[in-house]
C-alpha positions, 0 to 999 in steps of 0.5 A, a space after each residue: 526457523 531460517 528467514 525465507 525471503 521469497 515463496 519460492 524458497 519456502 515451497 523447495 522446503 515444502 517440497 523436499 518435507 523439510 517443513 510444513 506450513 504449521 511449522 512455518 505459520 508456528 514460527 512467524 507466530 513465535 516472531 510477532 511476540 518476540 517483536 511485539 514492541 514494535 506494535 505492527 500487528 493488532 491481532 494474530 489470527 492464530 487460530 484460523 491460520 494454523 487450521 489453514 496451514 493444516 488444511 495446505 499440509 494436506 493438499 500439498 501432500 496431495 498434490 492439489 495445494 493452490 498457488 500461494 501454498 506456503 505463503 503466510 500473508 498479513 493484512 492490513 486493518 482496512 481489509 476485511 475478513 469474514 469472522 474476524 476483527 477490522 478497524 481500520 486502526 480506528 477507536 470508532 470501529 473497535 472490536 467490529 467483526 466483519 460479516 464478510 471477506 474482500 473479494 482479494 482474501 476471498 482469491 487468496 485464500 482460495 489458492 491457499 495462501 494463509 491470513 496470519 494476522 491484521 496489521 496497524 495502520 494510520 486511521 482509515 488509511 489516512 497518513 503518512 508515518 503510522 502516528 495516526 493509529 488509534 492504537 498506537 504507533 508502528 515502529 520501524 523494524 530499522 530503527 525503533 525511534 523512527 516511522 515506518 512510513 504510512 498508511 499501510 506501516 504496518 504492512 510494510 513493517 511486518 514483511 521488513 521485521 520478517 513476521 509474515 513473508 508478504 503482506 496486503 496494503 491499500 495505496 491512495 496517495 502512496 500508502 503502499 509504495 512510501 512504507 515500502 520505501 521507508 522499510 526497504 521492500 517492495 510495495 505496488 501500487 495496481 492501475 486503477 481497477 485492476 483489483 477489486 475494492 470490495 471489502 476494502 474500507 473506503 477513505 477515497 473511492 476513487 483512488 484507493 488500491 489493493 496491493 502488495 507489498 514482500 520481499 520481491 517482486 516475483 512474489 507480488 508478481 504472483 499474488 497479483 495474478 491471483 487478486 486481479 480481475 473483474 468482480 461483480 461486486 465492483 463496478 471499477 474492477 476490470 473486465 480486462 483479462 488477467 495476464 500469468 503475471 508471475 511467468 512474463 517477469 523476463 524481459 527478454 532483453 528489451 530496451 526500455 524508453 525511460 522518462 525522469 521527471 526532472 523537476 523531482 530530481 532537481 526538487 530541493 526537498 530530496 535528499 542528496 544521498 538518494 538523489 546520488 543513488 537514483 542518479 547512478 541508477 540512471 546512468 547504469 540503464 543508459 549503460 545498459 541500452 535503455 533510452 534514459 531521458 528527462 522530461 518536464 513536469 511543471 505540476 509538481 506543485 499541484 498535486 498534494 493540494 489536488 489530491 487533498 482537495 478530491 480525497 478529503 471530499 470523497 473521504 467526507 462522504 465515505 465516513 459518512 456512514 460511521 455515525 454511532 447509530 448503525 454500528 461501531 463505536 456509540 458515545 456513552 455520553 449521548 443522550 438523544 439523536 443529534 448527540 448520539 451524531 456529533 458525540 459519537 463521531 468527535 469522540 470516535 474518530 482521531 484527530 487527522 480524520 476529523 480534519 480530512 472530513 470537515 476539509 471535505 465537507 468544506 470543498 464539496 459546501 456551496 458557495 466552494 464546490 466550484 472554487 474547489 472540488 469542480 477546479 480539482 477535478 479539471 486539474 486532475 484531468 489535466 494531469 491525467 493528460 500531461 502524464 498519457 502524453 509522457 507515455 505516448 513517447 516512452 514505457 515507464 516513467 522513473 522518480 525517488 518514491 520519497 524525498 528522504 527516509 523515514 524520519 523519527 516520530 513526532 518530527 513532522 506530526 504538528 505541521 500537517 503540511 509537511 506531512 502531507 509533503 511526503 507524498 509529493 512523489 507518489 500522489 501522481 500515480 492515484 490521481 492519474 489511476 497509472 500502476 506504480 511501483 516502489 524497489 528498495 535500492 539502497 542505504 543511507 548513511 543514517 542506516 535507513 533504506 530507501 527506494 525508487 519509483 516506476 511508473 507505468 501506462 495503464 495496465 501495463 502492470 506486467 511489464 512494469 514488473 517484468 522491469 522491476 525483476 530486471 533493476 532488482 537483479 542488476 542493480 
């Protein structure tokens, strides 16, 4: 089978009987063994896929096929799936079938996309190169010895490796857009709110996101169109009106206001080779009319601990309920109630989200709650502030979605400081709730892709990608 690189591609050759969507979902299938050392999916769903695609074939026959017919997706193994395994990438949860779907597969599916399979991720989508997997980690399609980026590496690697032609991360501190920017493709991140969380495993309430990640941007364009909007099984999602997203990618030729944040391109962690790339491209928008300016940011500093401080709290609570009684993994060692507790959950859960848990307890104790969790929601909100008075005088604003590309396995996994350092750029974005987007927009030297970021005001996640479409084209 020929790789198709957009949806739009695969429905000519629907649409012409030059193939069916068994055909197309038999190939992808035949791909993912033929790259299984990559360890990107813990498990195909071979057979409610093909019976999906059988069931697309059908409607498409009949002219009634949904909006996504032809487009096989992957998820990531924090979304769930009614009737089929989700583990988050967790030993505590293996082997756990869900009872129910999210609400985003549920829209999905109803426009007739087809569920192929669950991709790898860093456990409870914590982490930011796929070691943390319970199940071992995802390889980078570019270069096997290398991360692919995390949490959603999975997701980002499968649609890069060309196993599915979209696939469906979570981003809580840039788990969609930093894989995206490690596997060169394009990975977003909604406003807070714009999809729903239900059936979305939570790590941190309050900053996870639905997204997705493919090849281009009108194909997210399109899947966000179909998962956006107000569900009554989330109190965040939403009530807002969802716009054709998919038929408002042209610009019109628009000139946009543009910020850089100065402080991330003069940061002395970024890589010369990206800052050069990232540089050129500001200097062929100003080419092009848009307003290109940069702005101070003098918050840099803050925002890993920041987010650190408030995700691990809420990630404390969160995992709470994973305790070896209700269900999931039980402790064969433990032999009344306190140690059924500790045992099943030390012996459940890996070793970063053990740590995340018992940061986030010790942020939310008393006697720390205040010098803590109190102090870091009032710098959140003053970040929140500092980023709407950026917006109030331009559309978007521009930064390197990471400070390098993907690094080899290993390098950074006994410091987790450093790497907690890769999401120095992309944590902005989950605390201040702004949709943000990362584009694949060049090669380094090292034969490994990298991207660039856009942010946007509020639910503005239209003209966000409306402006993606028009980078991606021209640059």
């Amino acid at each position: 089978m020929k790789t198709y690189n957009s949806l739009s591609q695969v429905r000519s050759d629907l649409d012409s009987n030059n193939l069916t969507c068994i055909e197309l979902t038999k190939a992808y299938i035949h791909r993912i063994a033929e790259k299984k050392e990559l360890n990107i999916f813990l498990e195909i769903f071979e057979s409610s896929a093909l019976l999906k695609a059988k069931e697309v074939d059908e409607k498409i026959k009949n002219k009634t096929a949904g909006k996504l017919a032809g487009m096989v997706i992957a998820l990531k193994d924090n979304i769930c799936y009614k009737g089929h395994q989700v583990s988050a990438s967790s030993k505590i949860l293996e082997k756990f079938e869900s009872l129910y779907s999210a609400t985003v597969v549920e829209r999905l599916l109803a426009e007739d996309a087809i569920i192929i399979g669950r991709t790898n991720c860093d456990e409870f989508a914590m982490g930011s190169s796929n070691e943390n997997s319970a199940f071992g980690n995802v390889k980078n399609p570019y270069n096997p010895n290398c991360v692919p980026g995390g949490s959603s590496g999975g997701s980002a690697a499968a649609v890069a490796a060309d196993l599915c032609l979209a696939a469906l991360g979570t981003d809580t501190g840039g788990s969609i857009r930093q894989p995206a920017s490690f596997c060169g493709v394009v990975g977003l991140k909604p406003t807070y709110g714009r999809v729903s969380r239900y059936g979305a495993i939570a790590y941190a309430s309050s900053f996870d996101q639905v997204g997705p990640i493919s090849k281009n941007v009108e194909d997210s364009a399109l899947i966000m169109e179909v998962m956006a909007g107000a569900d009554n099984f989330d109190s965040t999602a939403s009530r807002k009106p969802v716009p054709a997203y998919s038929k408002e990618l042209n610009t019109s030729g628009k000139k946009f206001r543009i910020a850089y944040l100065k402080d991330c391109l003069e940061n002395p962690g970024l890589n010369p080779e990206v800052k050069t790339r990232i540089t050129s491209i500001i200097e062929k928008l100003k080419a092009d009319g848009h307003t290109i300016e940069a702005v101070d940011f003098p918050y840099l500093d803050y925002l890993v601990p920041t987010y650190y401080v408030l995700t691990t709290a809420e990630a404390s609570s969160n995992l709470a309920r994973f305790d070896g009684i209700n269900f999931g993994y039980r402790s064969p060692n433990a032999f009344d109630l306190e140690s059924t507790y500790k045992k099943s959950r030390s012996e459940g859960f890996g070793e970063e989200v053990k740590r995340r848990i018992m940061l986030g307890t010790f942020v939310l104790s008393a006697g720390y709650y205040d010098a803590y969790y109190s102090k870091g929601q009032r710098v959140r909100k003053m970040l929140q502030n500092k980023v709407n008075e950026i917006f109030s005088g331009y559309d978007l604003i521009l930064s390197p979605t990471t400070p390098g590309t993907a690094f080899e396995f290993g390098q950074k996994g006994a410091d987790p400081i450093a790497m907690y350092l890769e999401d120095i750029f992309t944590v902005l974005a989950n605390i201040t709730g702004h949709p943000a987007i990362s584009l694949p927009v060049g090669k380094h030297s090292n034969g490994l892709p990298f991207g660039i970021q856009f942010t946007a005001k509020a639910f503005a996640d239209g003209q966000l990608m409306a402006f993606s479409k028009e980078v991606m084209d021209k640059y």
